[in-house]
C-alpha positions as CSV (number, residue, x, y, z in Angstrom):
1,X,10.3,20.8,-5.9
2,X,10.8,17.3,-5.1
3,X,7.9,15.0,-3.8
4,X,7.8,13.2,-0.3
5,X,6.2,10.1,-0.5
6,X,5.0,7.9,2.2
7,X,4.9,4.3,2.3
8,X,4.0,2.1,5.1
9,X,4.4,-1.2,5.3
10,X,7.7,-1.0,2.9
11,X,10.8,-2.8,5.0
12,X,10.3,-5.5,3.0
13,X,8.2,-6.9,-0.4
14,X,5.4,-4.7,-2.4
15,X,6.3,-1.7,-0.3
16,X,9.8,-2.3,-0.3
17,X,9.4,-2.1,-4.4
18,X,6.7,0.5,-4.3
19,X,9.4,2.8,-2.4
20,X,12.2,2.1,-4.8
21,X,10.8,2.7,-7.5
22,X,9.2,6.1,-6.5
23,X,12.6,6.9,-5.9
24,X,14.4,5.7,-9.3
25,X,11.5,8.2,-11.3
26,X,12.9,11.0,-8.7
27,X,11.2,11.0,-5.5
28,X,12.5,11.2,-1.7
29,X,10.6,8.2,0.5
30,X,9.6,7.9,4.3
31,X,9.4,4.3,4.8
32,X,7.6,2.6,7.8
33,X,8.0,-0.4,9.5
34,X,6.2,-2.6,12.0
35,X,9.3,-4.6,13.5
36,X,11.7,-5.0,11.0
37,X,13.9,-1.7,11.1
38,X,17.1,-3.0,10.2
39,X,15.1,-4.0,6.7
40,X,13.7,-0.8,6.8
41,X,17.3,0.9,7.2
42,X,18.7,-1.5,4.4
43,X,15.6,0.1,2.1
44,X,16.9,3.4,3.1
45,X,20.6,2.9,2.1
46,X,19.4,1.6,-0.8
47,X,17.2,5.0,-1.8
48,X,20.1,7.2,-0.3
49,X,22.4,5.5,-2.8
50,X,20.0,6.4,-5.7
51,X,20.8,9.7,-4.3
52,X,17.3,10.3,-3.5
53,X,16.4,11.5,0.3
54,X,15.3,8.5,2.6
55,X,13.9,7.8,6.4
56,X,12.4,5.0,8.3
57,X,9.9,5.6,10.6
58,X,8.2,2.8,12.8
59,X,4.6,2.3,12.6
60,X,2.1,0.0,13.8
61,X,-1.1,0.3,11.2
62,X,-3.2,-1.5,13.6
63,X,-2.8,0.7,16.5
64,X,-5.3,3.6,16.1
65,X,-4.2,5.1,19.4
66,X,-0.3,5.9,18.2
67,X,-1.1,7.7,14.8
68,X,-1.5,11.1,16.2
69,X,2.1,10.5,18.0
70,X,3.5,8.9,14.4
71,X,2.0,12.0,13.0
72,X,3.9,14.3,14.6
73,X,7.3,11.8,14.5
74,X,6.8,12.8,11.3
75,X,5.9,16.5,11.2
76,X,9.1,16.6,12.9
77,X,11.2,14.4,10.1
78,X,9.8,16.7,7.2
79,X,12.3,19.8,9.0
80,X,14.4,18.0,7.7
81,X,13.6,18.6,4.2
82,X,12.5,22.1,4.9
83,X,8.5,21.3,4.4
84,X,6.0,21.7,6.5
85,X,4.0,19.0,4.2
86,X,4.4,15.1,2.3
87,X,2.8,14.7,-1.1
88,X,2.3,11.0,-1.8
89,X,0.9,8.9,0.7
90,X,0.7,5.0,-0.3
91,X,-1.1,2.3,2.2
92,X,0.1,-0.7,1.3
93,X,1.0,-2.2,4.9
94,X,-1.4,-5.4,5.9
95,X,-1.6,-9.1,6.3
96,X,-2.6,-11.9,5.1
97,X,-5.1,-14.3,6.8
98,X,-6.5,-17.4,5.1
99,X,-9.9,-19.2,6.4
100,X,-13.3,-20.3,5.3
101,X,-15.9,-17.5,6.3
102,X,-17.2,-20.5,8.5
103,X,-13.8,-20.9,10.7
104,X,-12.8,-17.7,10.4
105,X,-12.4,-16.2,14.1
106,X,-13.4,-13.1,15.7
107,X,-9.7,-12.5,16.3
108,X,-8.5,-13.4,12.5
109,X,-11.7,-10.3,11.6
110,X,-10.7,-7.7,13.8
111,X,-7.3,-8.0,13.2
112,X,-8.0,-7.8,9.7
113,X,-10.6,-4.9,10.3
114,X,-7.9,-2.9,12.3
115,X,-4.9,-3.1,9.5
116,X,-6.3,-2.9,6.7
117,X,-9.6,-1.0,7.2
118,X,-9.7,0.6,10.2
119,X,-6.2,1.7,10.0
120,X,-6.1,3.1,6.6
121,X,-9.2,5.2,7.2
122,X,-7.9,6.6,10.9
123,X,-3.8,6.8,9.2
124,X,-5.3,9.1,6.3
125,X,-7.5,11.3,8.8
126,X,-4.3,11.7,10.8
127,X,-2.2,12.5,8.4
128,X,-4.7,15.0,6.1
129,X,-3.2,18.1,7.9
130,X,0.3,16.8,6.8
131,X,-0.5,16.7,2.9
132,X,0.0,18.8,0.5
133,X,-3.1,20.3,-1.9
134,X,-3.0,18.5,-4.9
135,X,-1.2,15.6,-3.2
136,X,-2.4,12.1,-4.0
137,X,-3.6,9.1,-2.0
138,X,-2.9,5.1,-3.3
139,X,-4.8,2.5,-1.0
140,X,-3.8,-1.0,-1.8
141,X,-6.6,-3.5,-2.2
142,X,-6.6,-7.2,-3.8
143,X,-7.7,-8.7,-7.0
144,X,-9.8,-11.2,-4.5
145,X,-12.7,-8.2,-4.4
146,X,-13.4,-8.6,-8.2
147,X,-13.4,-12.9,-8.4
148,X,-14.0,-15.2,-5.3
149,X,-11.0,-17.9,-3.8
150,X,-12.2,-20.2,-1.0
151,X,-10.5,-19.1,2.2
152,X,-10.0,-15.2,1.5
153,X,-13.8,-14.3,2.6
154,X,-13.3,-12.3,5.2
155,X,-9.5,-10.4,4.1
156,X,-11.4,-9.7,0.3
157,X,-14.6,-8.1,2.3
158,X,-12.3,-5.6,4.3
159,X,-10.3,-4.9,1.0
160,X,-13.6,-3.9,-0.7
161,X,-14.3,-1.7,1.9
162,X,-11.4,0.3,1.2
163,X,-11.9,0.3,-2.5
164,X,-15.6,2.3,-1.1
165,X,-13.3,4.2,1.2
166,X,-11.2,5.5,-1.6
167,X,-14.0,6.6,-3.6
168,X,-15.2,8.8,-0.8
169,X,-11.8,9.9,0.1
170,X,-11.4,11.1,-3.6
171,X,-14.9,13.2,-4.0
172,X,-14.2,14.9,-0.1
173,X,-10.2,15.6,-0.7
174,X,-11.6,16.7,-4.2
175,X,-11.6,20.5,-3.0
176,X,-7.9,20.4,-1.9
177,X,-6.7,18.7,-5.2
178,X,-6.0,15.5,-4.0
179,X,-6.8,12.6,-6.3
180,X,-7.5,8.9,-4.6
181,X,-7.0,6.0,-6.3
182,X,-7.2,2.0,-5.2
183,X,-4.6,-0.4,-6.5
184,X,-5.4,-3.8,-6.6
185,X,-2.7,-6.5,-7.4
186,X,-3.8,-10.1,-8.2
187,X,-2.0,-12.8,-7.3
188,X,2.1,-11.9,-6.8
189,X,5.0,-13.5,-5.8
190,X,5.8,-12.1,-2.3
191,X,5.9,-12.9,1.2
192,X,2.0,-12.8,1.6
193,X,0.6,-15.6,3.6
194,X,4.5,-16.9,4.2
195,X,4.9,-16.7,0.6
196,X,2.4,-19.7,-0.2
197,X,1.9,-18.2,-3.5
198,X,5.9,-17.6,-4.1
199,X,6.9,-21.2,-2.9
200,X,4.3,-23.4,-3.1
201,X,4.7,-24.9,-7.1
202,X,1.0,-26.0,-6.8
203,X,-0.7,-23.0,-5.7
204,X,1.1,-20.5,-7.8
205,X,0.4,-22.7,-10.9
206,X,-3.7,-22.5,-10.0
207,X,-3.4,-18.8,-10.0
208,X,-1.0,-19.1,-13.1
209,X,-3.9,-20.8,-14.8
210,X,-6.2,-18.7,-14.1
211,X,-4.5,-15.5,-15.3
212,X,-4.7,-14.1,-18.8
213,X,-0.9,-13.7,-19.1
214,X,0.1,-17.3,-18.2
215,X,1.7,-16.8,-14.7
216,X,1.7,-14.9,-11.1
217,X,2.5,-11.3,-10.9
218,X,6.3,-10.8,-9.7
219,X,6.8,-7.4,-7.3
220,X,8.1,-5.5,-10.6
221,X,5.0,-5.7,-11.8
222,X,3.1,-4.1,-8.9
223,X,5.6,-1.5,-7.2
224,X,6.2,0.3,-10.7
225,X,3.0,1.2,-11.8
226,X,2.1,2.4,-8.4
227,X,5.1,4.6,-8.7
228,X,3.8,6.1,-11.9
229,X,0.5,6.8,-10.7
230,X,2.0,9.1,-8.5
231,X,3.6,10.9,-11.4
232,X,1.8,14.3,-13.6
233,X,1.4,12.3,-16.4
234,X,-1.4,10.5,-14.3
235,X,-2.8,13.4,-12.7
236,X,-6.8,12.9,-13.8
237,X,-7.1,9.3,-12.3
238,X,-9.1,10.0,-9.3
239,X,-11.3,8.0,-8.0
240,X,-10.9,4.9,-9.6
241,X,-10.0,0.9,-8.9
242,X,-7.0,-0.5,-10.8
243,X,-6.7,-3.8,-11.1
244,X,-2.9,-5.4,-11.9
245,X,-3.6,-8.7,-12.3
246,X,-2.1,-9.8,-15.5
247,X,-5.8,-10.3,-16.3
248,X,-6.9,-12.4,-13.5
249,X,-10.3,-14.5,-14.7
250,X,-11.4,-12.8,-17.5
């Protein structure tokens, strides 16, 4: 039977990737979007024509309140496929918000809290009675939990708690067969932070320097290997923080 796999956050760079790749090693997607849906419908077009099975369904990760009615948006959307359950879930939607700890705001934190912690914890509950037994779980964290850059304080604190979250998810979901595993990119080319790291010749060669491999990641070298951790030949990961950094500072 083919897998469903769910990725939020995918109209457009490391979820836009993520997605397409799933689907070239086989796999039908349900995208989400925030605000972009005619991206999101381009990403679909593009799956469809892969002859895979696609759909776009808006989402905003940040608002708690609407997962229960997203949940059953998409309860509804897996008639479609005759299933009653989803098998990959990948939570890759988020931000970027650069600031010293001592200028960060209250705003910039819970805004960050509510995407990327909060809303990955309260998406996952939501959507538990939606996936399949021995399904799997991929929450996306950073490279910026392991090393320290000034100005990421506050985003690489909320990223490590979902790296704790994962662990937890992957001994409690243990029962039902679903492994948990965190994924955590170093320093890509995308349009994180308005793509200061893709367009700004000065910054990307810092993190160039500092990586093992001589330059930035590019979203190739992200979205595939999320792809493949979803795949049986990497069934007894569980539990574990991957790092896809080139080998940032070592």
């Amino acid at each position: 039977m083919t897998k469903i796999a769910l990725v939020t956050g995918a109209s457009r760079g490391l979820g836009r990737n993520t997605a397409l790749h799933i689907a070239r090693r086989g796999g039908d997607v349900i995208v989400t979007y925030h605000s972009r849906a005619q991206e999101a419908d381009a990403v679909v077009e593009e799956i469809r024509a892969m002859g895979r099975r696609a759909l776009a369904l808006q989402l905003g990760v940040g608002d708690v309140a609407g997962f229960a009615l997203f949940a059953e948006h998409l309860r509804t959307a897996l008639r479609d496929w005759g299933r009653t359950s989803f098998d990959h879930l990948v939570n890759n939607a988020g931000h970027g918000d650069m600031a010293s700890i001592e200028d960060t705001t209250v705003a910039q934190f819970d805004r960050l809290v509510d995407v990327h912690f909060k809303g990955v914890l309260f998406l996952t509950q939501a959507l538990l009675p939606l996936l399949a037994d021995g399904g799997r779980i991929v929450n996306l964290s950073s490279g910026l939990t392991r090393v320290s850059y000034p100005g990421f304080g506050a985003y690489a604190a909320v990223k490590g708690a979902v790296e704790v979250l994962s662990v937890y998810l992957a001994r409690e979901l243990g029962a039902r067969g679903i492994a948990v595993n965190t994924v955590a990119p170093g320093a890509i080319e995308t349009d994180f932070l308005g793509g200061a790291v893709r367009d700004m010749p000065d910054l990307n060669g810092v993190f160039a320097g500092m990586t093992a491999l001589g330059r930035v990641g590019v979203l190739d070298d992200i979205g595939p290997m999320i792809a493949s951790l979803l795949g049986e030949d990497n069934r007894w990961i569980n539990g574990q923080r991957i790092e896809v950094s080139g080998g940032q500072v070592i």
